[in-house]
One Martini backbone bead per residue (centre of mass of N, CA, C, O) as a GRO file, in nm:
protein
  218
    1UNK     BB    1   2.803   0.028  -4.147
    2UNK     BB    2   2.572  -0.205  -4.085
    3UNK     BB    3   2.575  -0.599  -4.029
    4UNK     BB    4   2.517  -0.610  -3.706
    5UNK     BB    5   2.324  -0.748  -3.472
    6UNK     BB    6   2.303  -0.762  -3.097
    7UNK     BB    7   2.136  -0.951  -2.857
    8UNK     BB    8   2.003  -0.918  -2.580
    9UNK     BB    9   1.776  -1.111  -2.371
   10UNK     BB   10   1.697  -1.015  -2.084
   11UNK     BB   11   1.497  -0.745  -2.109
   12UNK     BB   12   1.463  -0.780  -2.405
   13UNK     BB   13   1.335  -0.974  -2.541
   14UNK     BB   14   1.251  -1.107  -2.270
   15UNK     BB   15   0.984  -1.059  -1.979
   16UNK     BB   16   1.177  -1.187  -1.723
   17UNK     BB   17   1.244  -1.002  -1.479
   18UNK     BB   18   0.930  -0.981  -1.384
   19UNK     BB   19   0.965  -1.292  -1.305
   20UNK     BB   20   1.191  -1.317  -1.153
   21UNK     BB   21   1.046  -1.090  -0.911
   22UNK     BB   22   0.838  -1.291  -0.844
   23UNK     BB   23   0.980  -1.532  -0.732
   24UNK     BB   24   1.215  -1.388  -0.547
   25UNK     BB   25   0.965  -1.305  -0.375
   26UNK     BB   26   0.855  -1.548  -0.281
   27UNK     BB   27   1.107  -1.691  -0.167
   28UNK     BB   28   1.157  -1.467   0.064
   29UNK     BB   29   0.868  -1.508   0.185
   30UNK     BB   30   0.952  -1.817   0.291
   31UNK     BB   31   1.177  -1.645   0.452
   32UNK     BB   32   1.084  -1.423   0.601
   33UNK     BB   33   1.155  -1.212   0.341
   34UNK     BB   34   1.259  -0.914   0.168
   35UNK     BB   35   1.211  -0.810  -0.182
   36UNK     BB   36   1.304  -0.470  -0.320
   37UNK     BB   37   1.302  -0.363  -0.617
   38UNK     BB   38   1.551  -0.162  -0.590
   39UNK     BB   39   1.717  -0.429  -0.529
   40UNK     BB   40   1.679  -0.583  -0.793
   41UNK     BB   41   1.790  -0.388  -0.992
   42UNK     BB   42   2.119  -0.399  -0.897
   43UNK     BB   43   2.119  -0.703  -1.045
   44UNK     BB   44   2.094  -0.589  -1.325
   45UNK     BB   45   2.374  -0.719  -1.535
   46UNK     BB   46   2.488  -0.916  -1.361
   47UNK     BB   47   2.705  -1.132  -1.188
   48UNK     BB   48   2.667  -1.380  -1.002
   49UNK     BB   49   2.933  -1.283  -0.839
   50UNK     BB   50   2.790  -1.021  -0.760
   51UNK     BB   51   2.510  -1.130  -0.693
   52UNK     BB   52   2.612  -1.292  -0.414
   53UNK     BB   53   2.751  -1.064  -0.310
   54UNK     BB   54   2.453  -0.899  -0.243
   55UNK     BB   55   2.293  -1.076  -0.108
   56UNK     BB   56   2.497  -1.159   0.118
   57UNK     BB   57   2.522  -0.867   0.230
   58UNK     BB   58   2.169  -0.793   0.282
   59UNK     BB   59   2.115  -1.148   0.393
   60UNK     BB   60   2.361  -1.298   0.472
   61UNK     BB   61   2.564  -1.534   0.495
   62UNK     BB   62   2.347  -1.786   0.527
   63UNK     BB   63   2.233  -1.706   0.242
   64UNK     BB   64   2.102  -1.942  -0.028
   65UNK     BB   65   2.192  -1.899  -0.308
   66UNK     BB   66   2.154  -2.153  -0.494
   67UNK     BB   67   1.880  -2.231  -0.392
   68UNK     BB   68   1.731  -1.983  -0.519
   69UNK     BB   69   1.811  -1.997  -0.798
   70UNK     BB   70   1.717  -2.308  -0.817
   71UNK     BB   71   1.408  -2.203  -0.768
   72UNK     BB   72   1.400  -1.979  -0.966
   73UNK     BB   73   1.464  -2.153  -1.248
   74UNK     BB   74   1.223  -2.374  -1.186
   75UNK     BB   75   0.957  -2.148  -1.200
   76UNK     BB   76   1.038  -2.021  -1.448
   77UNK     BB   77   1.014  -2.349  -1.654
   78UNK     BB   78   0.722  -2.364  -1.575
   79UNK     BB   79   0.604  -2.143  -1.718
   80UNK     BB   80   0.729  -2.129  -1.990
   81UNK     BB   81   0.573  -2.410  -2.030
   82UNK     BB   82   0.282  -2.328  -1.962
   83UNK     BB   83   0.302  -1.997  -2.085
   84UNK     BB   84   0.549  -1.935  -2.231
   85UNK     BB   85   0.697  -1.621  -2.414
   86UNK     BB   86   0.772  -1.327  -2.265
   87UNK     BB   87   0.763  -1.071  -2.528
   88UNK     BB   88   0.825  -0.807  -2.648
   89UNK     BB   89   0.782  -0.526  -2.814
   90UNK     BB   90   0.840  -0.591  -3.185
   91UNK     BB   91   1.021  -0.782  -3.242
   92UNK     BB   92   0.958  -0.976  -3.470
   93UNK     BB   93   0.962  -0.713  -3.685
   94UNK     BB   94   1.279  -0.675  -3.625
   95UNK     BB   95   1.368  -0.949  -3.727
   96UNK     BB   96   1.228  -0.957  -3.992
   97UNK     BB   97   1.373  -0.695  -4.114
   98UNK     BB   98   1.682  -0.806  -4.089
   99UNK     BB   99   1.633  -1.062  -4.246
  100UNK     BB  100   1.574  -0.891  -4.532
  101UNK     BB  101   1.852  -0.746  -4.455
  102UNK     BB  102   2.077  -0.912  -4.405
  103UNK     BB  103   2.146  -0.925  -4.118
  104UNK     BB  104   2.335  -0.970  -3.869
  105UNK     BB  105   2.253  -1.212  -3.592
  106UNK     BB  106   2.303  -1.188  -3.229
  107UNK     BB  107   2.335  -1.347  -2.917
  108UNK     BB  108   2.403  -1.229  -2.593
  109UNK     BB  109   2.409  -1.395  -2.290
  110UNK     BB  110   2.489  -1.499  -1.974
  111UNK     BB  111   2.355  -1.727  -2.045
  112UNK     BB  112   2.283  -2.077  -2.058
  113UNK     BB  113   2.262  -2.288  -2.397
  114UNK     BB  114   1.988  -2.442  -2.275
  115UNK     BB  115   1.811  -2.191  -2.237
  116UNK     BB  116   1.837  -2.001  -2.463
  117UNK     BB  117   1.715  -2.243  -2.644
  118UNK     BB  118   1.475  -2.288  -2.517
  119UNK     BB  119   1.363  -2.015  -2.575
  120UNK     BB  120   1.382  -1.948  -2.879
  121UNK     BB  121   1.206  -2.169  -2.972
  122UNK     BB  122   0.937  -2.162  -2.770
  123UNK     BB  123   0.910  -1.844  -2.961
  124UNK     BB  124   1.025  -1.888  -3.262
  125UNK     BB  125   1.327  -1.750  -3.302
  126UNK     BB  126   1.567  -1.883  -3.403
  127UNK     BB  127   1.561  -1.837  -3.730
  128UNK     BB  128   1.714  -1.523  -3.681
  129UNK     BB  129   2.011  -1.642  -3.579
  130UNK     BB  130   2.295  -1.714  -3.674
  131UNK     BB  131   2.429  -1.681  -3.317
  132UNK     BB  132   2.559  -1.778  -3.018
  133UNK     BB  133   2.666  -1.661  -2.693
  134UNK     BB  134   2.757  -1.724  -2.413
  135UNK     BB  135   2.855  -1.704  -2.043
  136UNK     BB  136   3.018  -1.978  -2.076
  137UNK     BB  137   3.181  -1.878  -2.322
  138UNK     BB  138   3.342  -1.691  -2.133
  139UNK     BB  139   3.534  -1.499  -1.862
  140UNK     BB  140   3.420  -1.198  -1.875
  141UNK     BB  141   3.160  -1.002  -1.822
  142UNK     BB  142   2.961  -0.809  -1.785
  143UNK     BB  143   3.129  -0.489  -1.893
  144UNK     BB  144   3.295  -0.681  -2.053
  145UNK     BB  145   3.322  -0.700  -2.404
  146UNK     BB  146   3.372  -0.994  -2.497
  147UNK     BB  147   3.092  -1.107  -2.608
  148UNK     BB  148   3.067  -0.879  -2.814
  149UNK     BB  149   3.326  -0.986  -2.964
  150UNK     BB  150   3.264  -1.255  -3.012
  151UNK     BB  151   3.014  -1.199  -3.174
  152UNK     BB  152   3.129  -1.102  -3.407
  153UNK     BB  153   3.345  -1.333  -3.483
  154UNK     BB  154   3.128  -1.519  -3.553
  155UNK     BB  155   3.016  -1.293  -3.816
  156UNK     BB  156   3.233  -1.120  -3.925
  157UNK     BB  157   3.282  -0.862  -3.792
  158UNK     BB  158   3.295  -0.545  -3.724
  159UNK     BB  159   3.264  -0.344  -3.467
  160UNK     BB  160   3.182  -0.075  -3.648
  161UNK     BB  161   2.934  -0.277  -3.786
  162UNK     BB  162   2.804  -0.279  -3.523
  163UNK     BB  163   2.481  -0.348  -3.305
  164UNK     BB  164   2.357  -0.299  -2.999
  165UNK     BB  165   2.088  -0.444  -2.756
  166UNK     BB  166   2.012  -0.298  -2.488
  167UNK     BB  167   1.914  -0.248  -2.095
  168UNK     BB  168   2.151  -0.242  -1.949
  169UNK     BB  169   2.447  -0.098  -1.815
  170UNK     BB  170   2.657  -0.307  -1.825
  171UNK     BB  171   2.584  -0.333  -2.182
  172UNK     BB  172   2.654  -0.069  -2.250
  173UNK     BB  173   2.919  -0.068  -2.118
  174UNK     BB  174   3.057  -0.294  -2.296
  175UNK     BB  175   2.979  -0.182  -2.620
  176UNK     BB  176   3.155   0.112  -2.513
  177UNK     BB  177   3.439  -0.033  -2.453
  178UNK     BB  178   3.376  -0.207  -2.764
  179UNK     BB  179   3.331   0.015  -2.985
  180UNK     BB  180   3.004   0.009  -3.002
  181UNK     BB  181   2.718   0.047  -3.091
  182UNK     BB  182   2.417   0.157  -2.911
  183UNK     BB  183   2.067   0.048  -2.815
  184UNK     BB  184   1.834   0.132  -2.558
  185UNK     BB  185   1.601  -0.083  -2.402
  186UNK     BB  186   1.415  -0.023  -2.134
  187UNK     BB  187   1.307  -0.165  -1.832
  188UNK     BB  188   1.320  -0.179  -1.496
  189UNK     BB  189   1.578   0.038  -1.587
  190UNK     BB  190   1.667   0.319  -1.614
  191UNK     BB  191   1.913   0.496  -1.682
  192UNK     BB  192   2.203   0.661  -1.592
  193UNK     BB  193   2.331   0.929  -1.761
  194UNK     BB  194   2.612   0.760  -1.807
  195UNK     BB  195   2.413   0.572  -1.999
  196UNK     BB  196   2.309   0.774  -2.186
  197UNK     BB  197   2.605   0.859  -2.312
  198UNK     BB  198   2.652   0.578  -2.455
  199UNK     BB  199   2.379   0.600  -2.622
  200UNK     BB  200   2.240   0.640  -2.924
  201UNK     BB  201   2.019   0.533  -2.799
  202UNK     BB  202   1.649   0.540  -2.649
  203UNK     BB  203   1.391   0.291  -2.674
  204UNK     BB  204   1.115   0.210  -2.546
  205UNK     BB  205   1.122  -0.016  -2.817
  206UNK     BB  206   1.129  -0.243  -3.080
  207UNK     BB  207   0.996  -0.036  -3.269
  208UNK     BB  208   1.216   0.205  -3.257
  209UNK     BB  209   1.451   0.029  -3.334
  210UNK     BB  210   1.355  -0.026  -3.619
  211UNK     BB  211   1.341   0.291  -3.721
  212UNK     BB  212   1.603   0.350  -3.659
  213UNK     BB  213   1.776   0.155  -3.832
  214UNK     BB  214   1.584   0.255  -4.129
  215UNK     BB  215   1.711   0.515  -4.090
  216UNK     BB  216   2.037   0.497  -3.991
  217UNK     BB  217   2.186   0.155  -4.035
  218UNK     BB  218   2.266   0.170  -4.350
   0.00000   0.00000   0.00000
């Protein structure tokens, strides 16, 4: 029986992804480079460090890191601030139904606890999470399953006993590794079939993996 959800954040709950690669155009824009969307996409569920070694291999070792996250994220704070948190469709339905029957529910997410806290709030959804994990807090990233095994343990639950959200491969395969049932809701990227064999399903939006979950989990 499933006693606990578990959500990833960006591109699950909140529609971040094509935001951050908005952002992440103007700023190669303005470096006179272009950031075509498949490589975008191959940056996505990947931990920083993955991400920079990507970057810098595609756009050469003087390729400015650190000022680009820094700008891209300075960018999108300012979105969020002037025109609020752009929410997935179904979530709040997802939210209050989970609430209502009483599951726990934690946030997972590779983002830091202060970004985090502040996209919550912002959305208006923090009062429905148990408790939040971040990547700060945690050794090592999706897909190690650490963070997801990390959320069980702070809401008590076993992980047999818990349901992941996520939409990346990377946490598909963290969930998959720490012995999670997984369900798929994808954003900007469609799972490739290795990852399509590791979830319990796969739903097109939050409003099917509620349908899901009020069928099977319980």
């Amino acid at each position: 029986m499933c006693k606990a959800v578990i959500f990833d954040m960006d591109g699950l709950m909140i529609d971040s992804e094509r935001v951050t690669f908005k952002w992440y155009k103007e700023y190669m824009r303005q470096c006179g480079m272009d950031m075509p969307e498949e490589f975008y996409k191959t940056l996505l569920g990947q931990t920083k460090a993955e991400c920079k070694q990507k970057l810098i291999k595609t756009y050469g070792n003087d390729f400015p890191y650190e000022e680009s996250v820094d700008w891209v994220h300075k960018k999108m704070q300012e979105e969020f601030e002037n025109d609020g948190i752009p929410i997935k469709e179904g979530l709040v339905e997802l939210l209050k139904f989970l609430k209502e029957k009483k599951y726990k529910t934690v946030v997972a997410t590779s983002s830091e606890r202060k970004r985090v806290e502040f996209i919550l709030e912002k959305a208006g959804i923090r009062q429905y999470f148990n408790d939040i994990i971040c990547g700060d807090e945690v050794e090592k990233g999706k897909p190690n399953p650490e963070i997801f095994l990390r959320a069980c343990e702070k809401v008590n639950v076993n992980p047999e006993n818990a349901l992941v959200l996520e939409d990346s491969e990377a946490g598909i395969e963290a969930a998959n590794v720490g012995n999670i049932n997984v369900i798929c809701v994808p954003d900007m990227k469609f799972p490739d079939e290795k990852y399509q064999k590791m979830s319990k399903e796969i739903c097109k939006n939050l409003l099917e993996a509620k349908i899901y979950i009020e069928q099977y989990c319980g």
